[in-house]
N, CA, C and O atoms as a GROMACS GRO file, in nm:
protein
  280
    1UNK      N    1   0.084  -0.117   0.000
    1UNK     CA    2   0.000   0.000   0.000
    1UNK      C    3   0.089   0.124   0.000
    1UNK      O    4   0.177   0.146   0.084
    2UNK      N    5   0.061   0.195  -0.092
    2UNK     CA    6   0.204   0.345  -0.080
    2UNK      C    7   0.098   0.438   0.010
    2UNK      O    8  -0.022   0.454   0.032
    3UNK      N    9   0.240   0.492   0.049
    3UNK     CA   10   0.184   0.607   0.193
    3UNK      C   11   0.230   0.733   0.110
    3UNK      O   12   0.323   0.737   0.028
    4UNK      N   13   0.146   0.836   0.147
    4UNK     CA   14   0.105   0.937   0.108
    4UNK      C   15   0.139   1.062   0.187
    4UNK      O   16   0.064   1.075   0.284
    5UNK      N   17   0.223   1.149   0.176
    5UNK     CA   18   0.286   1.234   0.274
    5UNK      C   19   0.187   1.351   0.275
    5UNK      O   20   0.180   1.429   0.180
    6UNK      N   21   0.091   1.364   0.415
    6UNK     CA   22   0.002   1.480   0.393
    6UNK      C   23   0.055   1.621   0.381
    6UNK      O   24   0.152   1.670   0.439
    7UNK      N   25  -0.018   1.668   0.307
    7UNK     CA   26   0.028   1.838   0.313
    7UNK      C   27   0.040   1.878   0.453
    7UNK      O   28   0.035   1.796   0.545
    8UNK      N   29   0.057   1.998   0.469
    8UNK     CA   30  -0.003   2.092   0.550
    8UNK      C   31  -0.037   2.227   0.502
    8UNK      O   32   0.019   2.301   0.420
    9UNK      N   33  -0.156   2.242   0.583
    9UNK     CA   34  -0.240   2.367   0.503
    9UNK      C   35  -0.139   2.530   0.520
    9UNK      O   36  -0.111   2.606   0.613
   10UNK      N   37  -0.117   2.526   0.405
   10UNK     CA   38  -0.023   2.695   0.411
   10UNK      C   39  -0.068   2.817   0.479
   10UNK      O   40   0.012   2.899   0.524
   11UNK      N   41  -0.215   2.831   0.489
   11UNK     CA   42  -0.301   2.930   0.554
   11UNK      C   43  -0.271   2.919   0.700
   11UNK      O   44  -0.255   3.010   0.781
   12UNK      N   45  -0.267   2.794   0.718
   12UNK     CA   46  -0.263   2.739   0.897
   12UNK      C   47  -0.112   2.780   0.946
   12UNK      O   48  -0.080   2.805   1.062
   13UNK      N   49  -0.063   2.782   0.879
   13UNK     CA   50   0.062   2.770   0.878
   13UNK      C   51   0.097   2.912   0.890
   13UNK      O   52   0.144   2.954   0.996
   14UNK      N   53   0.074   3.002   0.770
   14UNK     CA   54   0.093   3.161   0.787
   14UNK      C   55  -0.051   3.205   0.870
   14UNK      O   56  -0.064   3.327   0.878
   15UNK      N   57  -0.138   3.143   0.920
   15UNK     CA   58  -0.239   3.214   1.044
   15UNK      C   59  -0.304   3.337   0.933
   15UNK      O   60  -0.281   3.457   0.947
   16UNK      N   61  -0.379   3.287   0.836
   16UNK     CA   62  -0.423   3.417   0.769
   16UNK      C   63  -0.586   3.356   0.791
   16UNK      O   64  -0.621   3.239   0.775
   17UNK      N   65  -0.652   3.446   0.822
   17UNK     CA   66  -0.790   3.412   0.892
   17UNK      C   67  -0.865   3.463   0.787
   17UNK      O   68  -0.963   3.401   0.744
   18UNK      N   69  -0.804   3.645   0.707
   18UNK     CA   70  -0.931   3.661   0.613
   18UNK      C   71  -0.858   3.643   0.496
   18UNK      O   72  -0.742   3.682   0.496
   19UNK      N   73  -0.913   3.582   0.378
   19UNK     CA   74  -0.856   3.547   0.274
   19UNK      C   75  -0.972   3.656   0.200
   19UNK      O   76  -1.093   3.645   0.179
   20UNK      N   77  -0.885   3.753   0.176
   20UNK     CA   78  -0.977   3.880   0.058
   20UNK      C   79  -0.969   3.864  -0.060
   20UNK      O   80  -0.865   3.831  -0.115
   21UNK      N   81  -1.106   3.891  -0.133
   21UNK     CA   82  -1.105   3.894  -0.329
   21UNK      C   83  -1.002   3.987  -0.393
   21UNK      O   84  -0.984   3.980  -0.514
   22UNK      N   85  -0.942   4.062  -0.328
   22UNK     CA   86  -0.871   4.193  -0.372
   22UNK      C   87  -0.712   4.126  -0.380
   22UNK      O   88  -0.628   4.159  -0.464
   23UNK      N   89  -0.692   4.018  -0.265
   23UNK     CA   90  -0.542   3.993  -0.272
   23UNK      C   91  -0.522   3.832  -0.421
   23UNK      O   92  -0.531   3.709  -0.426
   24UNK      N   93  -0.494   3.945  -0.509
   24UNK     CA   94  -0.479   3.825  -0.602
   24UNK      C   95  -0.360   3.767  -0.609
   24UNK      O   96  -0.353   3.690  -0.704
   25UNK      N   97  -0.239   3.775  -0.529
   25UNK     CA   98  -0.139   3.699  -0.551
   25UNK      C   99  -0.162   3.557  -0.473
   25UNK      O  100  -0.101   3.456  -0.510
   26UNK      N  101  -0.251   3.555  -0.365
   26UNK     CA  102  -0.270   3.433  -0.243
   26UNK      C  103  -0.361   3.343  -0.355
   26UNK      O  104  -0.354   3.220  -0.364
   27UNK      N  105  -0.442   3.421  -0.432
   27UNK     CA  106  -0.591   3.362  -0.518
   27UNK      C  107  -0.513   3.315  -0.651
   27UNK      O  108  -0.532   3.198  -0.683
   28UNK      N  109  -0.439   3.380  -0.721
   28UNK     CA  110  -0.351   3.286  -0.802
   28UNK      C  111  -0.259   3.181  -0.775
   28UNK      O  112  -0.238   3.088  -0.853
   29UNK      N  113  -0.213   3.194  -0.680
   29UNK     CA  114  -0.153   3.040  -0.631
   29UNK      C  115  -0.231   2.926  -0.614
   29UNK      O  116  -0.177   2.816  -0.605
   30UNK      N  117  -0.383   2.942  -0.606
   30UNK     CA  118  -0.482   2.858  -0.607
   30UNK      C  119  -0.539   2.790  -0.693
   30UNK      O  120  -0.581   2.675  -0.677
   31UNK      N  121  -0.546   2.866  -0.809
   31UNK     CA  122  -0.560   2.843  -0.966
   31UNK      C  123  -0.540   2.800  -1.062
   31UNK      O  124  -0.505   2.902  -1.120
   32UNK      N  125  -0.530   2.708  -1.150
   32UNK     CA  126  -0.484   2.642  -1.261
   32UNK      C  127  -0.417   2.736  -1.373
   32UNK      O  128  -0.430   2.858  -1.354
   33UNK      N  129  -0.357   2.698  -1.472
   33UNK     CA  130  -0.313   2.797  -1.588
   33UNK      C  131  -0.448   2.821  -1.637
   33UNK      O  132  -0.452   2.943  -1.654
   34UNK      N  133  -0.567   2.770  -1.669
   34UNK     CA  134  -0.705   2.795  -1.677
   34UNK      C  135  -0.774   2.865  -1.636
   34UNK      O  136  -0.866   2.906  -1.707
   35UNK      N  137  -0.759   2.905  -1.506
   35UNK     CA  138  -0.809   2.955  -1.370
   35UNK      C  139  -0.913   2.894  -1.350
   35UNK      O  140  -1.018   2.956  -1.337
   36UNK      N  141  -0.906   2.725  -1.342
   36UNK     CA  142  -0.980   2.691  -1.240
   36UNK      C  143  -0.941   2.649  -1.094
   36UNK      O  144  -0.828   2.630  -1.050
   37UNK      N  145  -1.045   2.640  -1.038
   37UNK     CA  146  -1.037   2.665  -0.868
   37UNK      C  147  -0.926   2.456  -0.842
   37UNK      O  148  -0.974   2.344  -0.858
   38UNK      N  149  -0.795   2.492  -0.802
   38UNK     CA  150  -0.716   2.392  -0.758
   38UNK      C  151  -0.827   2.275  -0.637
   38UNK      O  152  -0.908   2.331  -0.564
   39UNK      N  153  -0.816   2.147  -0.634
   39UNK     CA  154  -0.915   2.082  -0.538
   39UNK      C  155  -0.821   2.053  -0.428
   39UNK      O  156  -0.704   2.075  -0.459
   40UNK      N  157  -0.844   1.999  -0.272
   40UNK     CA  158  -0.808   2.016  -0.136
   40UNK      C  159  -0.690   1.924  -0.195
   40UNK      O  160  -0.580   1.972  -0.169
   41UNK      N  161  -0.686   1.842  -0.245
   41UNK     CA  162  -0.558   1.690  -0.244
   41UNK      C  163  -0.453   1.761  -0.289
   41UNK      O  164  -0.346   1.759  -0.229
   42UNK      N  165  -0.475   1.850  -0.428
   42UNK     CA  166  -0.338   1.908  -0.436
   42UNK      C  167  -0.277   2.009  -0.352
   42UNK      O  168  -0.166   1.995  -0.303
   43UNK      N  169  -0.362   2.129  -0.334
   43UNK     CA  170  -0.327   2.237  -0.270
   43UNK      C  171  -0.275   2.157  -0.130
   43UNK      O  172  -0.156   2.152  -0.097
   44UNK      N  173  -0.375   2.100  -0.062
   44UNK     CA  174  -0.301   2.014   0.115
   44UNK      C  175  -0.382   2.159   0.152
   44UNK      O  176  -0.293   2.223   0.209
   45UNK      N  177  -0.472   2.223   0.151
   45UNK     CA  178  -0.578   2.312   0.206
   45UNK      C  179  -0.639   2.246   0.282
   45UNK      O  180  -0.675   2.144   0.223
   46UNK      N  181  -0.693   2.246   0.454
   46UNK     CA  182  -0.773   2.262   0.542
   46UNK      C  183  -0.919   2.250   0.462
   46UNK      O  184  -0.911   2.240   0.340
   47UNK      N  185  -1.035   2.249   0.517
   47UNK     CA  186  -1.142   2.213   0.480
   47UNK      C  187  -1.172   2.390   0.520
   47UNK      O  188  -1.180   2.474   0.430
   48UNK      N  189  -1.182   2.416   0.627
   48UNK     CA  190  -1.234   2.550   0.616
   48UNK      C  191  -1.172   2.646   0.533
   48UNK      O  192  -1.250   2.730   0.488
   49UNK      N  193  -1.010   2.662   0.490
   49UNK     CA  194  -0.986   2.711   0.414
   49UNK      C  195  -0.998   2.745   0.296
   49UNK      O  196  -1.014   2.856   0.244
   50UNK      N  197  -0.985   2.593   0.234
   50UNK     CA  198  -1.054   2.579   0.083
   50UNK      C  199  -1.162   2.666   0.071
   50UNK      O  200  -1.166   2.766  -0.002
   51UNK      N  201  -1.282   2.612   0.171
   51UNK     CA  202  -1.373   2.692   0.092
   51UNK      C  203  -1.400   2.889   0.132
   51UNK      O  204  -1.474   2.978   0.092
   52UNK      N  205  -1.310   2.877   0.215
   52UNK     CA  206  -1.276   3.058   0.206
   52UNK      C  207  -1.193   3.072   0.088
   52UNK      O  208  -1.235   3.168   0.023
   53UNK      N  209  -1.086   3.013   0.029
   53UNK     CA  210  -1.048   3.021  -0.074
   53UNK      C  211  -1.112   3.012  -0.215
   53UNK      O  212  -1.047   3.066  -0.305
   54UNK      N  213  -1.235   2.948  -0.249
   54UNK     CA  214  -1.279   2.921  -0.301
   54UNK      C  215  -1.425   3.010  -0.338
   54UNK      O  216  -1.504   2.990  -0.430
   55UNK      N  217  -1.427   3.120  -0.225
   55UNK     CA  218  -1.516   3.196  -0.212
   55UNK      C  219  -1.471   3.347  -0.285
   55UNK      O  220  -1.523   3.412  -0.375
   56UNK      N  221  -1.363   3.365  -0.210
   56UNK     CA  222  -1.292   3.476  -0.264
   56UNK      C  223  -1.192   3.454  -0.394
   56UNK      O  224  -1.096   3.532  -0.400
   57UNK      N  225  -1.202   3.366  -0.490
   57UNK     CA  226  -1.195   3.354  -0.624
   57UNK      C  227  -1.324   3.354  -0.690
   57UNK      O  228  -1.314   3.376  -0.811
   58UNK      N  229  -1.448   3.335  -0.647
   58UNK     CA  230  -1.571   3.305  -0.679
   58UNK      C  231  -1.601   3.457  -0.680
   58UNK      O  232  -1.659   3.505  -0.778
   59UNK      N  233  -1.560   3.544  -0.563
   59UNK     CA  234  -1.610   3.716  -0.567
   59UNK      C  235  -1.505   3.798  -0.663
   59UNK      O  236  -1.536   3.891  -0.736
   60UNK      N  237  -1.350   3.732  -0.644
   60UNK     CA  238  -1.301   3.822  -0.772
   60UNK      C  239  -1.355   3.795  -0.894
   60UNK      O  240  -1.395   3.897  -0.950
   61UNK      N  241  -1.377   3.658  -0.978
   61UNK     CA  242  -1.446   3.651  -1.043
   61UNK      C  243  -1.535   3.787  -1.077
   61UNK      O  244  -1.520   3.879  -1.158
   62UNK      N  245  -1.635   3.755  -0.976
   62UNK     CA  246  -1.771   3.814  -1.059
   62UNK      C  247  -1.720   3.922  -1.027
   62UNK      O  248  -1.832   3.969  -1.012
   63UNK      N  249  -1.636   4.030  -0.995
   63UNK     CA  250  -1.583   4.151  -0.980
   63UNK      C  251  -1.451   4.204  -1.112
   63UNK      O  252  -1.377   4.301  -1.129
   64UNK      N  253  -1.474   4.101  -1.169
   64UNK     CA  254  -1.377   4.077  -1.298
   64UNK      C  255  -1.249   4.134  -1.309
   64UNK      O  256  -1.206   4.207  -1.398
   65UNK      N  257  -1.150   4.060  -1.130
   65UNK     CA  258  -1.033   4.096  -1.134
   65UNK      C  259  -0.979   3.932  -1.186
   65UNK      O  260  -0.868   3.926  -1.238
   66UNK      N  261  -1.040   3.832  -1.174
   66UNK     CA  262  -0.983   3.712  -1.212
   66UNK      C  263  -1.096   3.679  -1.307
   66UNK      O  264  -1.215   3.695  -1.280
   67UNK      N  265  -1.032   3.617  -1.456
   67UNK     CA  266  -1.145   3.547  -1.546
   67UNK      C  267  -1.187   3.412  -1.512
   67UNK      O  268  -1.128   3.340  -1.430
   68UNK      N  269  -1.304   3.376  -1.587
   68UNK     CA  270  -1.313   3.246  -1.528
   68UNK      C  271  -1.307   3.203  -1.595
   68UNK      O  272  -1.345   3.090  -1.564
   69UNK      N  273  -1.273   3.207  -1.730
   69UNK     CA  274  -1.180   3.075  -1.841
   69UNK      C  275  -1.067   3.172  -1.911
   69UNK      O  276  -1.059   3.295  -1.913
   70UNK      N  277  -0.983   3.073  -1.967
   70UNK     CA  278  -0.865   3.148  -2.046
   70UNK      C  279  -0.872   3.127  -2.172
   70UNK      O  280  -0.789   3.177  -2.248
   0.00000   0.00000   0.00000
């Protein structure tokens, strides 16, 4: 059976509690060359994080600082 070295969540790690639509350098590290939204296995994102992460790419989006296809 191969073992699997868990992430650890980078947010937890740097203690960043609000993840804002405005900071697009944290929201592109999240992102595909596509810009779609990265899923928890790769990133090693926390469950609450992800989906704060996932929120505030969802508001830049519709604020059309990030596209949502390339």
């Amino acid at each position: 059976m191969p073992s699997y070295k868990k992430r650890k969540c980078q947010c937890c790690i740097d203690q960043l509690d609000e993840i804002d639509y405005k900071n697009l350098t944290i929201l592109r590290k999240y992102t595909t060359q596509y810009f779609k939204i990265v899923p928890r296995y790769y990133s090693g994102n926390c469950q609450k994080h992800q989906k704060r992460i996932a929120q505030g790419i969802k508001n830049a989006r519709f604020m059309a600082m990030v596209p949502y296809t390339k």
